[in-house]
Backbone of each chain as ProteinMPNN parsed JSONL, in Angstrom:
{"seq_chain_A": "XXXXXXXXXXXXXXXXXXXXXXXXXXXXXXXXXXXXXXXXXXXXXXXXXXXXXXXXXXXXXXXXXXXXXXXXXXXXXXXXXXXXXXXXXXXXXXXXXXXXXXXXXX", "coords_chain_A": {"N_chain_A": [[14.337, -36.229, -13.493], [11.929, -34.704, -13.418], [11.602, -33.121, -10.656], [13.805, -31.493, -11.993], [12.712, -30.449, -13.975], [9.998, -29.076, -12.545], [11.959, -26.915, -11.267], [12.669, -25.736, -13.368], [10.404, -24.676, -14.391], [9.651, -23.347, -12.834], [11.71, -21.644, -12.992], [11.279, -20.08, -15.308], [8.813, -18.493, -14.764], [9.807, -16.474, -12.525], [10.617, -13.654, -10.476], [10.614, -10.906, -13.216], [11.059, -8.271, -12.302], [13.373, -8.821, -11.414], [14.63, -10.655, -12.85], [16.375, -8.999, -14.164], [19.792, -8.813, -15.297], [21.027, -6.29, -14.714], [19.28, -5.076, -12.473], [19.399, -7.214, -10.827], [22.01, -6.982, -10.283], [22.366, -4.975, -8.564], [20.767, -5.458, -6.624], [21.798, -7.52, -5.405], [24.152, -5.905, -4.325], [23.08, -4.416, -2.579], [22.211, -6.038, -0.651], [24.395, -6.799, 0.441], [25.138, -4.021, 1.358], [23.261, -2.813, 2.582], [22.443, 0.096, 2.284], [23.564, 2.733, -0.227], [25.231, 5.168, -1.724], [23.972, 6.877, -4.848], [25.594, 7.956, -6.033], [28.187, 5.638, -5.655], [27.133, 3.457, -6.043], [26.459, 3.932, -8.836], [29.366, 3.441, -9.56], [30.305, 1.085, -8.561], [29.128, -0.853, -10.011], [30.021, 0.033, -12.92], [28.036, 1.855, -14.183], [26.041, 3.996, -16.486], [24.64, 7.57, -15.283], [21.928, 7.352, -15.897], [21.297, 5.417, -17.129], [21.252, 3.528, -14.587], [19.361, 5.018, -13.019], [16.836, 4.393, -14.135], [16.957, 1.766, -13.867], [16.625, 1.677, -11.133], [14.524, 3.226, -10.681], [12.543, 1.381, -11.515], [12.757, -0.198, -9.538], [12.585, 0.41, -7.22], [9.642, 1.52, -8.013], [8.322, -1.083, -7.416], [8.594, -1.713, -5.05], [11.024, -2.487, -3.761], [13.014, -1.312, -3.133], [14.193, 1.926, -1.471], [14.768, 5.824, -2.405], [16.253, 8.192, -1.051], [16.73, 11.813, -0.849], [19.963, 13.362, 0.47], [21.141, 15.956, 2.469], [23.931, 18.0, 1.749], [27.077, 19.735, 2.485], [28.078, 20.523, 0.032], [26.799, 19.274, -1.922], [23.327, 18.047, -2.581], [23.125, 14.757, -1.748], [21.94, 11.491, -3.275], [20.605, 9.083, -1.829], [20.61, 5.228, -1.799], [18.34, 2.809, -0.429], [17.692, -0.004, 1.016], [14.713, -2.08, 1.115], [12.674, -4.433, 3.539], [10.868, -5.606, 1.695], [12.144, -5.855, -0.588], [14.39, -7.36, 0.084], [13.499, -9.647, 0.617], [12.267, -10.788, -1.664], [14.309, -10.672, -3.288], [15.701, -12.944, -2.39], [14.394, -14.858, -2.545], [14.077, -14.755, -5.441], [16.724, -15.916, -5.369], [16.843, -18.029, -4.712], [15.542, -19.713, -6.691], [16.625, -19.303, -8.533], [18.929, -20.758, -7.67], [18.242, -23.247, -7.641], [17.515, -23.893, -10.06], [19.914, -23.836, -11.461], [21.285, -26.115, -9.988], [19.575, -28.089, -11.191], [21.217, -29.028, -13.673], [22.382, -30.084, -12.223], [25.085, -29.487, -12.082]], "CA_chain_A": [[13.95, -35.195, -14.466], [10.592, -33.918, -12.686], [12.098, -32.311, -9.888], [14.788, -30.495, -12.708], [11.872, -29.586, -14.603], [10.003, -28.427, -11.996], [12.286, -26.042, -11.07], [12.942, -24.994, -14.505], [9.096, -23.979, -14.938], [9.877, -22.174, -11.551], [12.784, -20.148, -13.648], [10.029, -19.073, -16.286], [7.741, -17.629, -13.653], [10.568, -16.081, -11.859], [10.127, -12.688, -11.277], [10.487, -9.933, -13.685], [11.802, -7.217, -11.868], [14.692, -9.17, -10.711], [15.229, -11.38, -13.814], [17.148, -8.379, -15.074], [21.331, -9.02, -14.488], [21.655, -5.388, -13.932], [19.009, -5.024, -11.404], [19.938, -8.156, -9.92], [23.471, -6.838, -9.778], [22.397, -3.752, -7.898], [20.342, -5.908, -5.437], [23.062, -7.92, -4.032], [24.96, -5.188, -3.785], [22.36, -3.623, -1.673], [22.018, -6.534, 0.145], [25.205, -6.783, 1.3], [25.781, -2.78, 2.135], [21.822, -1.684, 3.01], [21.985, 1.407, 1.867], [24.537, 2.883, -0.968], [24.978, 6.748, -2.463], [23.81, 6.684, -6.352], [27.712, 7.261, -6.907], [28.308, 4.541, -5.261], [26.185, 1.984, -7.044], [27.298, 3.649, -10.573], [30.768, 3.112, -9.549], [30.55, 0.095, -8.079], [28.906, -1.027, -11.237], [30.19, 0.914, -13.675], [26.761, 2.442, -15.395], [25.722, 5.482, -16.737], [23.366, 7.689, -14.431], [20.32, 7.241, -16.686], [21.255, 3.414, -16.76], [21.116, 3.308, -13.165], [18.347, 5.628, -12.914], [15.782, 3.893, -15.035], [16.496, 0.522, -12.926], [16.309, 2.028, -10.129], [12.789, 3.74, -10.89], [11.502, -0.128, -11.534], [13.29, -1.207, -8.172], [11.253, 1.536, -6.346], [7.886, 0.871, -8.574], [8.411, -2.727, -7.102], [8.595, -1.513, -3.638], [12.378, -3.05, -3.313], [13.729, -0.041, -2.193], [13.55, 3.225, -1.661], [15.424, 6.326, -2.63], [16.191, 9.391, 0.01], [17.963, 12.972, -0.706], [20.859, 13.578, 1.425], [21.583, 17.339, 2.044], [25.695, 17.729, 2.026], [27.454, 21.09, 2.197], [28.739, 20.35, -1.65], [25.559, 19.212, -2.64], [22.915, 16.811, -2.295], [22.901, 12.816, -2.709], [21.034, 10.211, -2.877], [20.65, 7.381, -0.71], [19.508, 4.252, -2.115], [18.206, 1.986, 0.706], [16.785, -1.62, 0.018], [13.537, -1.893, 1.675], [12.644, -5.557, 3.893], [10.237, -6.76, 0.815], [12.877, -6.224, -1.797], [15.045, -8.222, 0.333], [12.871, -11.144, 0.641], [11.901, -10.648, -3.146], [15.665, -10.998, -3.73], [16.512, -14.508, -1.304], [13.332, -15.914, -3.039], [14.485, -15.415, -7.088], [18.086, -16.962, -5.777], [16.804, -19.712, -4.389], [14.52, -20.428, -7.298], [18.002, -19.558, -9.383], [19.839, -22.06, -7.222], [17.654, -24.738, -7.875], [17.007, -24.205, -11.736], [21.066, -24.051, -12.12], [21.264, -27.275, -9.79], [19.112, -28.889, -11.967], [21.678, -29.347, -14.401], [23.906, -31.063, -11.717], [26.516, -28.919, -11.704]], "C_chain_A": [[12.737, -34.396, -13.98], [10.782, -33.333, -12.024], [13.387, -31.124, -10.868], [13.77, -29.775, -13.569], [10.64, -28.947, -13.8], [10.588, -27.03, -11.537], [12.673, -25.209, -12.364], [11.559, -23.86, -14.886], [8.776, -22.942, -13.918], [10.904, -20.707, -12.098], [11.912, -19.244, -14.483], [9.439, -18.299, -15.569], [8.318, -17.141, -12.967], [10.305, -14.05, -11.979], [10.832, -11.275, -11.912], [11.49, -9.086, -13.226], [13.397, -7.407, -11.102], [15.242, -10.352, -11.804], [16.676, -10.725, -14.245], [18.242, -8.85, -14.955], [21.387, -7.78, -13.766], [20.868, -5.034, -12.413], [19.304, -6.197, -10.07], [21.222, -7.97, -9.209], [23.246, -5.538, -8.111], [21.912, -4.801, -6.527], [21.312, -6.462, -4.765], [24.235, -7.347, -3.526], [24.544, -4.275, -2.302], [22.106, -4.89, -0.587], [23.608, -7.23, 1.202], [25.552, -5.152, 1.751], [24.506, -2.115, 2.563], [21.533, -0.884, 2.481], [23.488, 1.658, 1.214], [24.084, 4.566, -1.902], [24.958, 5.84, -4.131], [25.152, 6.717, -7.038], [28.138, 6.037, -6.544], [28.168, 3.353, -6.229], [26.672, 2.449, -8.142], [28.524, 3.196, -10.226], [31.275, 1.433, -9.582], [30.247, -0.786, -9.767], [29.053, -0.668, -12.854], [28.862, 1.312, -14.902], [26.535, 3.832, -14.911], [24.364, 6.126, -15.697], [21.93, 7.562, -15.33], [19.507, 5.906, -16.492], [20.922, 3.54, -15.482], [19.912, 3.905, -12.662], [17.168, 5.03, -13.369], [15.762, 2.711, -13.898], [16.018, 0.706, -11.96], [14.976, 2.376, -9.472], [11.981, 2.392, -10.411], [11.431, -0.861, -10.312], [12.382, -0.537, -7.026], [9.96, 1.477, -6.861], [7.461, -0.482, -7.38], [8.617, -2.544, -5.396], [9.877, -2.213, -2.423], [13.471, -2.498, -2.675], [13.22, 1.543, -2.021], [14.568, 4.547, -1.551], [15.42, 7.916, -1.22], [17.059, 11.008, -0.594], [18.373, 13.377, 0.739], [21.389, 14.996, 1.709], [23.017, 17.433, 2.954], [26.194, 19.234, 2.285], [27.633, 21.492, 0.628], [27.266, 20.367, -1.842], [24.69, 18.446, -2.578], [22.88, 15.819, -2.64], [21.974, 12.752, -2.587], [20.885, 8.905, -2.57], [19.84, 6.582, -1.031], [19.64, 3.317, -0.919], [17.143, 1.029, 0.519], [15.783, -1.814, 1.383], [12.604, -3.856, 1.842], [11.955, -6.652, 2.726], [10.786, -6.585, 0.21], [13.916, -7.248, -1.745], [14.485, -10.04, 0.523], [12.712, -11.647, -0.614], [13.258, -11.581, -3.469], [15.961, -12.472, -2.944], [15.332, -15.763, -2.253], [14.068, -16.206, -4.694], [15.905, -16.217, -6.68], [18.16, -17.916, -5.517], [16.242, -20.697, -5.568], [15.619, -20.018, -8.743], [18.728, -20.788, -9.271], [19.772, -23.223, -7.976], [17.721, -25.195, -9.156], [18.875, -24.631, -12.27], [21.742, -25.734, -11.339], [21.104, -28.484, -10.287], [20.051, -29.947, -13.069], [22.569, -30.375, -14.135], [25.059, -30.252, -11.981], [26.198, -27.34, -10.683]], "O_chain_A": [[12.753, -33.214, -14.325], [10.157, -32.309, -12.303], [13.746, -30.064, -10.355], [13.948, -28.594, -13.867], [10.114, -28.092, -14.511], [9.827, -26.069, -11.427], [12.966, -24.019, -12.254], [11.591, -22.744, -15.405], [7.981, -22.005, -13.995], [10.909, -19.504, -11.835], [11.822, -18.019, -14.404], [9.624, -17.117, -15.858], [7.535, -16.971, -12.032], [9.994, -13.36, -12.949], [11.542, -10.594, -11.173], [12.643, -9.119, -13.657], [14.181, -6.639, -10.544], [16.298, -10.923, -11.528], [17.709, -11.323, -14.548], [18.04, -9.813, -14.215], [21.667, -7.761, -12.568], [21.511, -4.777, -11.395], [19.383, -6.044, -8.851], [21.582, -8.43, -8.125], [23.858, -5.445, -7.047], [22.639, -4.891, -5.538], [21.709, -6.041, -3.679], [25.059, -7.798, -2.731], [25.216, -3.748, -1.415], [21.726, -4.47, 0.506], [23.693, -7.867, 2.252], [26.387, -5.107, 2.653], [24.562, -0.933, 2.904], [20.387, -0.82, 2.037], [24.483, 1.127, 1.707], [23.046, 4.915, -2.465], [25.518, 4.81, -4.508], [25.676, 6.083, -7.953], [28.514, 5.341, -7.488], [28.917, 2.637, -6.893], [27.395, 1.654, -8.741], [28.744, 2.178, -10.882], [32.122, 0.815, -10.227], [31.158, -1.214, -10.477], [28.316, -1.05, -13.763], [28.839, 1.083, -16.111], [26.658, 4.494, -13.88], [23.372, 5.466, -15.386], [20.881, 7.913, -14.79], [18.412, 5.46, -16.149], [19.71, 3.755, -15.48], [19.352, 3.254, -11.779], [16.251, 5.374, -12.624], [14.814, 2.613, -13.119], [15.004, 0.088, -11.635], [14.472, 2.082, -8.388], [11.188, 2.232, -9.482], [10.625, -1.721, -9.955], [11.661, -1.063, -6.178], [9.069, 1.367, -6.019], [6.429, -0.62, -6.723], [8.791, -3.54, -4.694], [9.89, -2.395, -1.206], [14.415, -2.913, -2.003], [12.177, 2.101, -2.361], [15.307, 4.463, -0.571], [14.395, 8.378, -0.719], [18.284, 10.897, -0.63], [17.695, 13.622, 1.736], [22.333, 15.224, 0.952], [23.254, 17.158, 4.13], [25.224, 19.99, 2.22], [27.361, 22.592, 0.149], [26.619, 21.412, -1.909], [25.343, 17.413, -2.425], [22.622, 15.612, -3.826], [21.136, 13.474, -2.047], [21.098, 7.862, -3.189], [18.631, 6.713, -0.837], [20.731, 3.028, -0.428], [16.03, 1.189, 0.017], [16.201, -1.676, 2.532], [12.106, -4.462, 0.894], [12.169, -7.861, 2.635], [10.301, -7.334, -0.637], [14.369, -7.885, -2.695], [15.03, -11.144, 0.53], [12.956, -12.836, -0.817], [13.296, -12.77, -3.786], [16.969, -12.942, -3.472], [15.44, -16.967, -2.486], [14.468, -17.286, -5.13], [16.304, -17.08, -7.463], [19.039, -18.74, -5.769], [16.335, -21.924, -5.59], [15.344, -20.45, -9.863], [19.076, -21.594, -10.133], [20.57, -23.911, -8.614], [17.9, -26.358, -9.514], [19.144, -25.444, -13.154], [22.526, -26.431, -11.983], [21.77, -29.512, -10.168], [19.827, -31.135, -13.299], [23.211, -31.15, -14.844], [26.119, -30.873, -12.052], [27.145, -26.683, -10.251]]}, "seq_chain_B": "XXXXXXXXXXXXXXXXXXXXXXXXXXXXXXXXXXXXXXXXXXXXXXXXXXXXXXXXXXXXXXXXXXXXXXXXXXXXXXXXXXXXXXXXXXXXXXXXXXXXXXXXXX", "coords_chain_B": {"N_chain_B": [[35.448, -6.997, -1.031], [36.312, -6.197, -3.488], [36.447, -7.891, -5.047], [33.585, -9.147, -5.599], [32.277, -6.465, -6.427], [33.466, -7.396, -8.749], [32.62, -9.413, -9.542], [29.975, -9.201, -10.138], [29.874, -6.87, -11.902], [30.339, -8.396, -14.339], [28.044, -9.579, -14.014], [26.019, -7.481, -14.609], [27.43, -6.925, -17.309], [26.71, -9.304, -18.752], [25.3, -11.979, -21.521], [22.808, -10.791, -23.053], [21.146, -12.413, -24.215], [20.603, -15.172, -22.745], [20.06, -14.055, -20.275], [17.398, -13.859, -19.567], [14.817, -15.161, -18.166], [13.145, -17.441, -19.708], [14.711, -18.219, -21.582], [16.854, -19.106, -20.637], [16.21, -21.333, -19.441], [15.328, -22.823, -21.519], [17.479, -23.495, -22.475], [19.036, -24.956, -20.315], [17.468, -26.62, -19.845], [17.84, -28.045, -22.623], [20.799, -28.661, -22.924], [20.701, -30.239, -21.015], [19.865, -32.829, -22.07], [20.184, -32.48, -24.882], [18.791, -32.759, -27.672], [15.489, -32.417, -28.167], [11.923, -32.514, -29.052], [10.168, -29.469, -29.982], [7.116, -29.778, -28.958], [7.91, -31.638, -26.9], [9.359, -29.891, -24.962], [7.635, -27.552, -24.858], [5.553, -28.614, -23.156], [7.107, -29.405, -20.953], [8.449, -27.112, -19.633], [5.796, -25.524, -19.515], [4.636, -23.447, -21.643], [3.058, -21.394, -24.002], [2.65, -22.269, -27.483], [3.315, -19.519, -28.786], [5.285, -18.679, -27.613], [6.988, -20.111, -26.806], [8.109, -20.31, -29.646], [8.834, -17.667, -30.003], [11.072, -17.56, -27.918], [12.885, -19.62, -28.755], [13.19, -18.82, -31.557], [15.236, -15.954, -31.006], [17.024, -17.491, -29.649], [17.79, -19.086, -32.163], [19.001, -17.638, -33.761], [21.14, -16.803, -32.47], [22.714, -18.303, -32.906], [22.834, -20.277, -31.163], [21.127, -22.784, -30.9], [19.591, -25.213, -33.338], [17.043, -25.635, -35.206], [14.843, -28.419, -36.658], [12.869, -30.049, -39.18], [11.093, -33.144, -38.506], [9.764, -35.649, -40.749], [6.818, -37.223, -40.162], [4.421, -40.331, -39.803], [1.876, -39.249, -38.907], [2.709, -36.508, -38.808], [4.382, -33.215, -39.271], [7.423, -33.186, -36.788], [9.145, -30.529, -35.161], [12.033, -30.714, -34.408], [14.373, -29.835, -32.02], [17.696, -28.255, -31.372], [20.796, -28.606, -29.56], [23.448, -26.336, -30.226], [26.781, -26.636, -30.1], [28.182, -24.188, -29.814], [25.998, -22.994, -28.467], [25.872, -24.319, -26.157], [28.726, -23.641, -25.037], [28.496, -20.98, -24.38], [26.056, -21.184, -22.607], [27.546, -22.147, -20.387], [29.621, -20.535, -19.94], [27.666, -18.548, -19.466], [26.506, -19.424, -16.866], [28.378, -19.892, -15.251], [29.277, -16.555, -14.798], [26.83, -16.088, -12.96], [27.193, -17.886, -11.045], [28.887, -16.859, -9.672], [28.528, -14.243, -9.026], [25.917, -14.755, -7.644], [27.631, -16.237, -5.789], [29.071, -13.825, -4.523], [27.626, -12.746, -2.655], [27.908, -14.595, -0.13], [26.076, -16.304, -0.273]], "CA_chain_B": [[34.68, -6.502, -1.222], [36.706, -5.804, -4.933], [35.508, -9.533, -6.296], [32.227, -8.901, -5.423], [32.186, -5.927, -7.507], [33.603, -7.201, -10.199], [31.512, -10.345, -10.213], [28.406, -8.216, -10.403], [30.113, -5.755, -12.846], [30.476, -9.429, -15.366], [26.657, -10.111, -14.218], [25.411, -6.733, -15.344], [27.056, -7.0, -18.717], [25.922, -10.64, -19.028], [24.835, -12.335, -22.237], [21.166, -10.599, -22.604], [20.062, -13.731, -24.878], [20.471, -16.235, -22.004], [20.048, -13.334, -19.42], [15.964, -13.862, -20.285], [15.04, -16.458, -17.55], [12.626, -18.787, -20.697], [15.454, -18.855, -22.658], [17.868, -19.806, -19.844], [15.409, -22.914, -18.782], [15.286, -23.541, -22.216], [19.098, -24.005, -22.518], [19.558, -25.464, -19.188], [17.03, -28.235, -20.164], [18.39, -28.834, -23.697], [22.298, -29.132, -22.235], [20.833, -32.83, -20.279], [19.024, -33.991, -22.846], [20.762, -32.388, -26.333], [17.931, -32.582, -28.591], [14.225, -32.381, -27.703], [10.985, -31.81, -30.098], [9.083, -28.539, -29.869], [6.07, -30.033, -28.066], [8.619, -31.701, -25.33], [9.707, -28.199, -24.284], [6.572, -26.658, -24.692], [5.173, -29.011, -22.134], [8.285, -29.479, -20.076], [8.391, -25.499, -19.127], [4.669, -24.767, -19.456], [4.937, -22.28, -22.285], [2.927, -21.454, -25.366], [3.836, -22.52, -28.661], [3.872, -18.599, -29.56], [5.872, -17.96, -26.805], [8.177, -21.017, -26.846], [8.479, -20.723, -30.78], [9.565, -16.37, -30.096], [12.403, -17.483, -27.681], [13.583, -20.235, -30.077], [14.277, -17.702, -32.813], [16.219, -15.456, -30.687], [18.037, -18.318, -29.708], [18.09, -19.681, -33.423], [19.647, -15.865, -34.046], [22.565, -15.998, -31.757], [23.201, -19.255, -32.998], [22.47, -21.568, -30.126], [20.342, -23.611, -31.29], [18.71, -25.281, -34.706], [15.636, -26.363, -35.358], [15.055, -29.247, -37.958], [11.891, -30.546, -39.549], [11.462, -34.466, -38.885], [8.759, -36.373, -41.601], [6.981, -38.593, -39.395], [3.483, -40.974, -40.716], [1.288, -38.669, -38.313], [2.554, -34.83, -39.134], [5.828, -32.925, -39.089], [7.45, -32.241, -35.757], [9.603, -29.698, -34.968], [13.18, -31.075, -33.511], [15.484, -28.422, -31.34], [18.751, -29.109, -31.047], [21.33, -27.343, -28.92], [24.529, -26.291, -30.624], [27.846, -26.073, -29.532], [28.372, -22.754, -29.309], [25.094, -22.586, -27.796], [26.575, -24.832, -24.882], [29.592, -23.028, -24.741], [27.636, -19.896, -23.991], [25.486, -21.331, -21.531], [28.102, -22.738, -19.367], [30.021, -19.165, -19.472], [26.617, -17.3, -18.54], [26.36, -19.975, -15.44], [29.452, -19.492, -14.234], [29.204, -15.484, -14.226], [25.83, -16.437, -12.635], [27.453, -18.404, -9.848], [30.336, -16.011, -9.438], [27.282, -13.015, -8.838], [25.561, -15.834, -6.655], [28.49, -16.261, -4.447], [29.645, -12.928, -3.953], [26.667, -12.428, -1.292], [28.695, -15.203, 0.134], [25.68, -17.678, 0.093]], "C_chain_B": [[34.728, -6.255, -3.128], [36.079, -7.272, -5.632], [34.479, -9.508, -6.251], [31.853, -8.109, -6.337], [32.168, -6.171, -8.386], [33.163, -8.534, -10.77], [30.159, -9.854, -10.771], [28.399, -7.361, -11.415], [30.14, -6.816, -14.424], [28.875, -9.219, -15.385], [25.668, -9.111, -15.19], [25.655, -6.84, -17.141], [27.123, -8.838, -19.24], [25.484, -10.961, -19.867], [23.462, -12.108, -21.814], [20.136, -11.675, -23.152], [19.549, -14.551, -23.647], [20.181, -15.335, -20.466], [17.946, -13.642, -19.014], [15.767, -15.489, -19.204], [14.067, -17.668, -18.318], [13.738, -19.208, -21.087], [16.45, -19.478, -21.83], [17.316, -21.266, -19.746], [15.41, -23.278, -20.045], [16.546, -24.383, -22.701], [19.574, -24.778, -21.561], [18.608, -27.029, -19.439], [17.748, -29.054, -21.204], [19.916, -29.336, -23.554], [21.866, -30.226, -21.418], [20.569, -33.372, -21.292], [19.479, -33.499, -24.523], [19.811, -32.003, -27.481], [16.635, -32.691, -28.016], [13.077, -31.852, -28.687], [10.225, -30.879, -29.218], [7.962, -28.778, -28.45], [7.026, -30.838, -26.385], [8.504, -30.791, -24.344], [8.829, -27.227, -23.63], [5.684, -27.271, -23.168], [5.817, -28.902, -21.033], [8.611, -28.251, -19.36], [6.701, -24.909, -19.144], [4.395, -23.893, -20.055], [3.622, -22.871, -23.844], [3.494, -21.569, -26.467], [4.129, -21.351, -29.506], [4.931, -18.13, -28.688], [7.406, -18.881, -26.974], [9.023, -20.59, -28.11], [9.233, -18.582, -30.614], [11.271, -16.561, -29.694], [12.948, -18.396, -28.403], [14.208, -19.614, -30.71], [14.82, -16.532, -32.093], [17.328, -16.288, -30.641], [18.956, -19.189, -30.744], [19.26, -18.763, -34.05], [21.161, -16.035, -33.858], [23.012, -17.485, -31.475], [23.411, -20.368, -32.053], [21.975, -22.538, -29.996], [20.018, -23.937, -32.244], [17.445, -26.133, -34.826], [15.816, -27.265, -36.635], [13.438, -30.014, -37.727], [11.536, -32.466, -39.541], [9.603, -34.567, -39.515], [8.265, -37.258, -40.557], [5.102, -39.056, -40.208], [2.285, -39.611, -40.382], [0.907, -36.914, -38.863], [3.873, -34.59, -38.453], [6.291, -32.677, -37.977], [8.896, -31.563, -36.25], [10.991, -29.885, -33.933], [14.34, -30.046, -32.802], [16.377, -28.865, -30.822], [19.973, -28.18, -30.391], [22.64, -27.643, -29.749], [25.754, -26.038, -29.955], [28.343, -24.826, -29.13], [27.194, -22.025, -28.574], [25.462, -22.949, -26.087], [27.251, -24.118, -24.136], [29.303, -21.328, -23.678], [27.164, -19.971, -22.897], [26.418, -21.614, -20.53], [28.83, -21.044, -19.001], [28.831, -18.226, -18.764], [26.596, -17.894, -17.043], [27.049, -19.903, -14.694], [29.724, -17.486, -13.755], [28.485, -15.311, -13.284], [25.998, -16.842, -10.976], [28.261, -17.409, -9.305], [29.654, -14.886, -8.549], [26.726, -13.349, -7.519], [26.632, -15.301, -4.876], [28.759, -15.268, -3.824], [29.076, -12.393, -2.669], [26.918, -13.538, -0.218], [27.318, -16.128, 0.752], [25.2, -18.331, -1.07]], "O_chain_B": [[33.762, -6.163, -3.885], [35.357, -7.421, -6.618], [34.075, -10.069, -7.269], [31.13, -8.589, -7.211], [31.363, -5.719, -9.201], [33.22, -8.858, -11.956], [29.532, -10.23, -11.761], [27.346, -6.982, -11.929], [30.0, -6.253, -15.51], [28.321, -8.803, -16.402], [24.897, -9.468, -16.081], [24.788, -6.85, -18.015], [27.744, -9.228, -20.229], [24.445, -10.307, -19.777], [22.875, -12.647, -20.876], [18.957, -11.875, -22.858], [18.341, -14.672, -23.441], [20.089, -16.058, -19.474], [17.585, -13.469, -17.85], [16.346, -16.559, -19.392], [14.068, -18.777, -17.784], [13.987, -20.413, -21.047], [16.973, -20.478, -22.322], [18.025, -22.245, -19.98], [15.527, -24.503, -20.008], [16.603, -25.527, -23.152], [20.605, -25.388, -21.842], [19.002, -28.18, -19.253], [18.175, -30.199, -21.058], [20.214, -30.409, -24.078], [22.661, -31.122, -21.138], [21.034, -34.49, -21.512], [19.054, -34.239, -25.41], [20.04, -31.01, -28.172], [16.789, -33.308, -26.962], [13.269, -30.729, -29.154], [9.744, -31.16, -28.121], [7.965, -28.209, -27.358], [6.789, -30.597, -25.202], [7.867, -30.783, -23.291], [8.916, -26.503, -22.638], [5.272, -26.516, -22.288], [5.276, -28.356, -20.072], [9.153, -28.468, -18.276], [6.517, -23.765, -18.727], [3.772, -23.072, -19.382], [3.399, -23.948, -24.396], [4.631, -21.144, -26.673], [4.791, -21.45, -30.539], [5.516, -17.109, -29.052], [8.538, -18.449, -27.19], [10.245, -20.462, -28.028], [10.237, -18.377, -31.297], [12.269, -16.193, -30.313], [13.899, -17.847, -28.961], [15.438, -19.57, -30.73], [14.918, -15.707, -33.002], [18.367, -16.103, -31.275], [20.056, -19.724, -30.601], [20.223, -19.171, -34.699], [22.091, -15.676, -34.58], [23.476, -17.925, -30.423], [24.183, -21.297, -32.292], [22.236, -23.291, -29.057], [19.888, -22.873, -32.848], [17.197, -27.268, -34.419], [16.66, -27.035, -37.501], [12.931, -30.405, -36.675], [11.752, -33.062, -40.596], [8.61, -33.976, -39.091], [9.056, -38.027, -40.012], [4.586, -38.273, -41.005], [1.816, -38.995, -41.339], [-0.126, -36.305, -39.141], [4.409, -35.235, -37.552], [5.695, -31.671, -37.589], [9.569, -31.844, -37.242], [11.038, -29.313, -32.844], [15.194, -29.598, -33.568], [16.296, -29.717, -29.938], [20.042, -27.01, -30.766], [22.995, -28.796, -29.999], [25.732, -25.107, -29.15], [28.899, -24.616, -28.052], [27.241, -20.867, -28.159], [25.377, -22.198, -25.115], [26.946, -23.804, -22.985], [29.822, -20.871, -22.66], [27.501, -19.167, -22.028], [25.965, -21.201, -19.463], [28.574, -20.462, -17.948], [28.973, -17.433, -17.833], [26.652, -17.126, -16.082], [26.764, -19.837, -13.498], [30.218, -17.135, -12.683], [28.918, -14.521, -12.446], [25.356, -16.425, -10.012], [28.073, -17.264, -8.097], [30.142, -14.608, -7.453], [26.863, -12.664, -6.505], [26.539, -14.674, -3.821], [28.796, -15.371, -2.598], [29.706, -11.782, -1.806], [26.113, -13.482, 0.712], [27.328, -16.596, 1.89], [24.81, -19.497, -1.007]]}, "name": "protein", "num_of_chains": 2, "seq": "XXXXXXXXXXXXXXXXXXXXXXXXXXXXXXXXXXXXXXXXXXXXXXXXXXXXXXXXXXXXXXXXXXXXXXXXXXXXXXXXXXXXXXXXXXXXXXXXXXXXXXXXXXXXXXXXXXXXXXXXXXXXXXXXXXXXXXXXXXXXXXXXXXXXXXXXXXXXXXXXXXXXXXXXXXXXXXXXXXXXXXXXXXXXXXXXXXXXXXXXXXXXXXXXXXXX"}
């Protein structure tokens, strides 16, 4: 039980900007493709650009990524591209996920 | 690449009660052990008793849990008990959880 509650008091203190689901969703999406157009990521996820926009803001506050305009003939994107400390950020809350859902033994 | 998506597309819309990583540790503790008083918890996660006693009543809310008053010679505690449909819940958020998990295929 000390080592399960340990890591449980590790889930509390977990952090923040990656507790969310949806930003969490976005991150491992970014961490398996690097870099992804803002259509992209809504699609992939199906959310509204505002939704996606707002997380996104917090994911860039947080220095997890970082956003680029793309100039197209049509028109310009934007290139979201996950940035080495958002990726470490991200390997750290899933390990300290792993563990807390381990805990339970299953 | 399509299961990946659409594990991540479950994670985003994810139960936001248990989405909350206190209230998860608080569910993930009370699913070993079933019942637990107040001050257990509060110790057992490191949490204040305004903080412990906020996520409680969300969790009291969305029916996951009940609290019950035990008489004892000393002074009343405060017994928390996980409900079935609180269970039920938790085990579905863990498995979207893992599903999200895996898709980064570690």
């Amino acid at each position: 039980m000390g080592g399960a509650e340990k890591a449980l008091r590790e889930l509390v203190r977990s952090n923040p900007v990656l507790a969310n689901p949806t930003r969490l969703a976005i991150m491992l999406l970014l961490a398996m493709r690097r870099k992804m157009y803002f259509s992209e990521l809504q699609k992939a996820l199906d959310l509204t650009p505002g939704n996606l926009g707002s997380h996104l803001r917090k994911l860039e506050e947080a220095g997890y990524i970082r956003t680029k305009k793309v100039l197209t003939r049509i028109r310009p994107l934007t290139l979201v591209i996950l940035e080495a400390e958002g990726e470490i950020a991200l390997y750290r809350h899933l390990d300290s996920l792993r563990k807390a859902l381990r805990s339970l033994g299953a």
